[in-house]
C-alpha positions in Angstrom: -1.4 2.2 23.6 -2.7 4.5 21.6 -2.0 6.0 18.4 -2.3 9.8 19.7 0.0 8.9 22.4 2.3 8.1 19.3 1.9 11.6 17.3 5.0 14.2 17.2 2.8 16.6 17.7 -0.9 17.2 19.2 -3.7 17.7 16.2 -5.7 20.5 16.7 -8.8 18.5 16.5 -8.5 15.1 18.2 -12.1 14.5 17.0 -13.2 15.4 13.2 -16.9 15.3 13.0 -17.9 15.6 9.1 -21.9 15.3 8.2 -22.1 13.0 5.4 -25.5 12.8 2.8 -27.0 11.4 0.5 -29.1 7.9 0.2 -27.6 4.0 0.2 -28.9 2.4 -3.0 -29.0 -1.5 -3.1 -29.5 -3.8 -6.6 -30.1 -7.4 -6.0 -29.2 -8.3 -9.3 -26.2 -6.8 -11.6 -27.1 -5.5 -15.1 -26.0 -8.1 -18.4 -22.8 -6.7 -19.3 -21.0 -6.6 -16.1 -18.9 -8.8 -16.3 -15.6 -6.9 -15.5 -16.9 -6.2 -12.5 -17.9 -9.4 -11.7 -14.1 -10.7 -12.5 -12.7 -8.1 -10.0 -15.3 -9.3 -7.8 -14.2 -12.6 -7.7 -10.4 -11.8 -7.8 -11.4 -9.6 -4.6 -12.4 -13.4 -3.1 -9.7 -15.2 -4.1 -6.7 -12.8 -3.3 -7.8 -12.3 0.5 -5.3 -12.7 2.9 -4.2 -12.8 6.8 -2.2 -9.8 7.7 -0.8 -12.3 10.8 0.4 -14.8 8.3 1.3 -13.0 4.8 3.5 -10.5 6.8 7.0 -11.5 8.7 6.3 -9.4 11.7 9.7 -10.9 13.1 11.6 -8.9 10.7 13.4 -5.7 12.4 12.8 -2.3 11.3 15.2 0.8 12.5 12.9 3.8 13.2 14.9 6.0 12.1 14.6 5.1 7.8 12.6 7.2 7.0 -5.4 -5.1 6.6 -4.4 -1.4 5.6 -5.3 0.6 8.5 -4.6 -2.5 10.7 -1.1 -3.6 9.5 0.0 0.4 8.8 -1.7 0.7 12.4 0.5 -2.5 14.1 3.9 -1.5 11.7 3.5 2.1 13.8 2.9 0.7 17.1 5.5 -2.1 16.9 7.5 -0.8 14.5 8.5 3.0 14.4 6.6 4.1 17.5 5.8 7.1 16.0 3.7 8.8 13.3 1.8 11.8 12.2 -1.5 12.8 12.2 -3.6 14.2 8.9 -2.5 17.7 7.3 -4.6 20.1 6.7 -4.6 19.3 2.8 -5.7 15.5 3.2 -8.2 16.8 5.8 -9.9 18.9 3.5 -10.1 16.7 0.8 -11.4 14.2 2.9 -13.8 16.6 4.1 -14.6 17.8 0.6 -15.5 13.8 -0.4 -17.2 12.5 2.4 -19.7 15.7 2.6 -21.0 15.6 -1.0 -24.2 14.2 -1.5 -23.4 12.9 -5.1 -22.8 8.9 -5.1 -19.8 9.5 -7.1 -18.1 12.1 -5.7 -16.8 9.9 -2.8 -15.4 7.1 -5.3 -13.7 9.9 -7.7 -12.1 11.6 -4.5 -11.3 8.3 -2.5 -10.7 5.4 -5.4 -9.4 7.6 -7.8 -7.7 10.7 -6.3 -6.7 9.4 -2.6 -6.0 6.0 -3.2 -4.4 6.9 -6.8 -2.0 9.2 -4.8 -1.4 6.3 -2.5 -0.7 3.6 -4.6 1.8 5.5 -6.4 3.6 7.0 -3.2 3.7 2.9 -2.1 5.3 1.9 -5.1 7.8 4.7 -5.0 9.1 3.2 -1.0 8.3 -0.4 -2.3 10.9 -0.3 -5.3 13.8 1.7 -3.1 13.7 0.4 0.0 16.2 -2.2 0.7 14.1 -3.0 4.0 11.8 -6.8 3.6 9.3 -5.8 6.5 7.9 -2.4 4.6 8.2 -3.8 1.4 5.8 -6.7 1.7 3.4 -4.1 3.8 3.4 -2.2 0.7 3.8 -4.8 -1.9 1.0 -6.8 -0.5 -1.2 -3.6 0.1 -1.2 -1.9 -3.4 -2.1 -5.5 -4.8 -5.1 -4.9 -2.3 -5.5 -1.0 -3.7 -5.3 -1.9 -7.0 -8.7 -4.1 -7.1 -9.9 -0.8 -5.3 -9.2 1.7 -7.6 -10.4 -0.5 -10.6 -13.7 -0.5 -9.3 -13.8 2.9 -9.0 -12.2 3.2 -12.7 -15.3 1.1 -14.1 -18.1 2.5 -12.3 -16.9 6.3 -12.7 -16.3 5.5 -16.5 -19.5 4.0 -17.3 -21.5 6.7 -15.5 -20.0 9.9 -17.4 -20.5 9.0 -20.4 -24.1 9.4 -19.6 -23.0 13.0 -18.0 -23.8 16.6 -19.9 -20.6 18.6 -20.5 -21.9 21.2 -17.2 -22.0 18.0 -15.2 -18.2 16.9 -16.5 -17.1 20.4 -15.7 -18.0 20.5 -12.3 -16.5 17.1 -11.1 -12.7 18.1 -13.4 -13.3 21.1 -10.8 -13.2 18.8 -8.0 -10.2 17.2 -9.6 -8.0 20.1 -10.3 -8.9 21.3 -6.7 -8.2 18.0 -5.5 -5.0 17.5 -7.2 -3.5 21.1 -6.2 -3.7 20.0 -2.3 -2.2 16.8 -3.0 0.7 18.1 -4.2 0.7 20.6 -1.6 0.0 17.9 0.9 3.6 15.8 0.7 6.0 18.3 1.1 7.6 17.2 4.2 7.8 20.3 6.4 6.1 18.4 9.3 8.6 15.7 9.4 11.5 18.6 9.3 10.2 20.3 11.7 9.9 17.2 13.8 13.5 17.4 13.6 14.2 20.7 14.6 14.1 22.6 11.5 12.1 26.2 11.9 9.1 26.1 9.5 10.6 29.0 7.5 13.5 27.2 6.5 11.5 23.9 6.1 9.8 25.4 3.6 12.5 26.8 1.9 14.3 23.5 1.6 10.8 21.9 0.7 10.6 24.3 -2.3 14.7 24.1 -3.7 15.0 20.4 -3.1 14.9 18.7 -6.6 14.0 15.2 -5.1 10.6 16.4 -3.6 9.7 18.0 -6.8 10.1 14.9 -8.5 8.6 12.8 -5.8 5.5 15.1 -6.2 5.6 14.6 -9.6 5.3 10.7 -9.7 2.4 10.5 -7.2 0.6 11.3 -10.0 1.5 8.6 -11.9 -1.2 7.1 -11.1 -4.2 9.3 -11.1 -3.4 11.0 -14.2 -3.7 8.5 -16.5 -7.3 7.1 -14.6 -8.7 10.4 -14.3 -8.2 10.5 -18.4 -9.4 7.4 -18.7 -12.7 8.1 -17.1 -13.5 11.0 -19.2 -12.5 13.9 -17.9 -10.3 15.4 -19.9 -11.6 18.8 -20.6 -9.3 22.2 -21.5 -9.0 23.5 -17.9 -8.1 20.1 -16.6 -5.3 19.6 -19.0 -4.1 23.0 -18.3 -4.2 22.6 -14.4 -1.9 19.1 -15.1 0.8 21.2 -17.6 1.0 23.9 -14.6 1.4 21.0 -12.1 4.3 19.3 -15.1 2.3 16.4 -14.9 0.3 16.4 -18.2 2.6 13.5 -20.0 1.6 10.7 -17.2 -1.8 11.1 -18.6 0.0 8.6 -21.3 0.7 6.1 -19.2 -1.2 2.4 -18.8 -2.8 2.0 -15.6 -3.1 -2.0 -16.6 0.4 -2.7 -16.8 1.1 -0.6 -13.9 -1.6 -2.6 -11.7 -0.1 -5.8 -13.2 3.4 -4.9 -12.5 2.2 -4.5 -8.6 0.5 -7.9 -9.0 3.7 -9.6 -10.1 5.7 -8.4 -7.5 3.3 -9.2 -4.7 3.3 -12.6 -6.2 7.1 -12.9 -6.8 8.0 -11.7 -3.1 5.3 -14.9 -2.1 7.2 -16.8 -4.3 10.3 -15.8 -3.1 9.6 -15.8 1.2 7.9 -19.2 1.2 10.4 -21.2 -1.7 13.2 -20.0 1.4 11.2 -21.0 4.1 10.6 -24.2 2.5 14.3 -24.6 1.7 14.4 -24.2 5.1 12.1 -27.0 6.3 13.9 -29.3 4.2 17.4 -28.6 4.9 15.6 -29.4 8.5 14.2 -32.4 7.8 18.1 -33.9 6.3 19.5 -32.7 9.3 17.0 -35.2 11.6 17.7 -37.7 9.2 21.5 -37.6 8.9 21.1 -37.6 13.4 19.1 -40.6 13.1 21.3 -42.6 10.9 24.4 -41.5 13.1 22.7 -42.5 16.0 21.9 -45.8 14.1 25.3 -46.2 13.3 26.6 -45.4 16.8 24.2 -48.2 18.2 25.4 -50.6 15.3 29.2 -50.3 16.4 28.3 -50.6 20.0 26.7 -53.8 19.5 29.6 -55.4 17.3 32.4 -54.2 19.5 34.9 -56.3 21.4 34.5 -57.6 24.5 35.2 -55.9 27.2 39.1 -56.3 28.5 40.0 -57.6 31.5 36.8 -60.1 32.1 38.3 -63.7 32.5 37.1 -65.7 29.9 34.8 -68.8 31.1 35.8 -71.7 32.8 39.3 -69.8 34.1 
């Protein structure tokens, strides 16, 4: 099937055509010094995974509760049987990202703006949900994302510091632009509508409810704090996060946050496979304790009386 038989609604453009620029650069060898990158490079290796296997697919999921694009893709199909296609926001910052020419324009919109946004909107669904089948998706994805966006956070920081203040400037423009249509972008209208809400009133309720606003708030939790950490922390930028009230995440550590989603995938491992091996062994005694009753069935057989009624020999 699929997926645009699965939309609630019909996207204006089934097809998004966006030129992209700009020249592929390859390095054969990595400069001394790199050996951060190197580490997440090898952690990239050894943390690979099979969506097939990781995942209990046999799980249920009500769709109603309300290898990324693979598993979201199969979790959809399977799952929920239904989903939305890109707002207009996401579109253009996609747009916006992909058409720049500048190498890392595309990292500090995708690894640090996109993927920020979705890490933190993961996180938020992973630690509420009481559901096991969407919170290994998302537990075992952000631990995915995370390597992501730290390779984005090393490259982006070592190349502006070699950046003039103009040069800063224009990419904390991109940011602040970027920023205002993500928080524009979860507002759940479409997903009222879906429901039979008129838009005006959608967006009414979008704008009053106090859950949303602090929703909105924490998907920055984790783009804030990176976006300082690269170096871009100039006077409009900070004023753009006080009028979004998300200036204090800027605070925040992005290690412990990133190590806190690699504990959890870890302890929900821990956790699925200790019970399935519980399982094999509580198994494996029940085959035994059959055997030895079967043993000790034979064993009484064989030892029994005779049988009554057969005339001894000789009579």
């Amino acid at each position: 099937m699929s997926s645009r038989d699965l939309y609630v609604h019909t996207p204006d453009r089934p097809v998004w055509a966006v030129p992209a620029t700009g020249a592929a650069r390859f390095q054969w060898d990595y400069d001394d010094g790199r050996e951060r990158l190197l580490a997440l490079y090898q952690k990239g290796k050894d943390k690979q995974w099979d969506s097939s296997k990781r995942i209990d697919w046999d799980l249920e999921v009500d769709p109603y509760e309300a290898r990324h694009a693979e598993i979201y893709g199969r979790f959809l199909h399977e799952k929920v049987g239904m989903l939305y296609p890109v707002n207009d926001s996401l579109q253009g910052l996609l747009g916006d990202t992909l058409r720049d020419s500048r190498w890392d324009i595309p990292y500090l919109g995708m690894q640090v703006l996109i993927e920020g946004l979705a890490l933190a909107a993961f996180g938020m669904i992973r630690d509420t949900t009481n559901k096991p089948l969407p919170k290994q998706i998302l537990a075992y994805v952000m631990q995915d994302e995370a390597r992501h966006v730290a390779f984005g956070r090393m490259a982006l920081r070592d190349y502006y510091r070699q950046l003039s203040d103009a040069e800063l400037r224009e990419r904390e423009e991109f940011v602040i632009e970027g920023c205002y249509l993500m928080r524009d972008r979860l507002r759940g209208v479409e997903v009222l509508e879906n429901f039979g809400v008129p838009r005006a009133e959608a967006d009414e309720l979008s704008e009053r409810s106090e859950f949303l606003h602090l929703f909105r708030k924490l998907l920055f939790s984790r783009i804030v704090p990176c976006v300082k950490d690269i170096g871009l922390w100039g006077e409009r930028l900070q004023k753009a996060y006080l009028d979004m009230g998300v200036f204090d995440l800027g605070d925040s550590s992005l290690d412990l946050l990133m190590s806190q989603d690699e504990e959890i995938a870890e302890r929900l491992d821990r956790e699925r496979f200790a019970a399935e091996e519980r399982a094999r062994v509580a198994e494996v005694a029940d085959a035994i304790a059959l055997g030895a009753a079967d043993d000790s069935a034979a064993d009484d057989l064989a030892t029994s009386d005779p049988v009554v009624g057969v005339p001894a020999a000789g009579a």
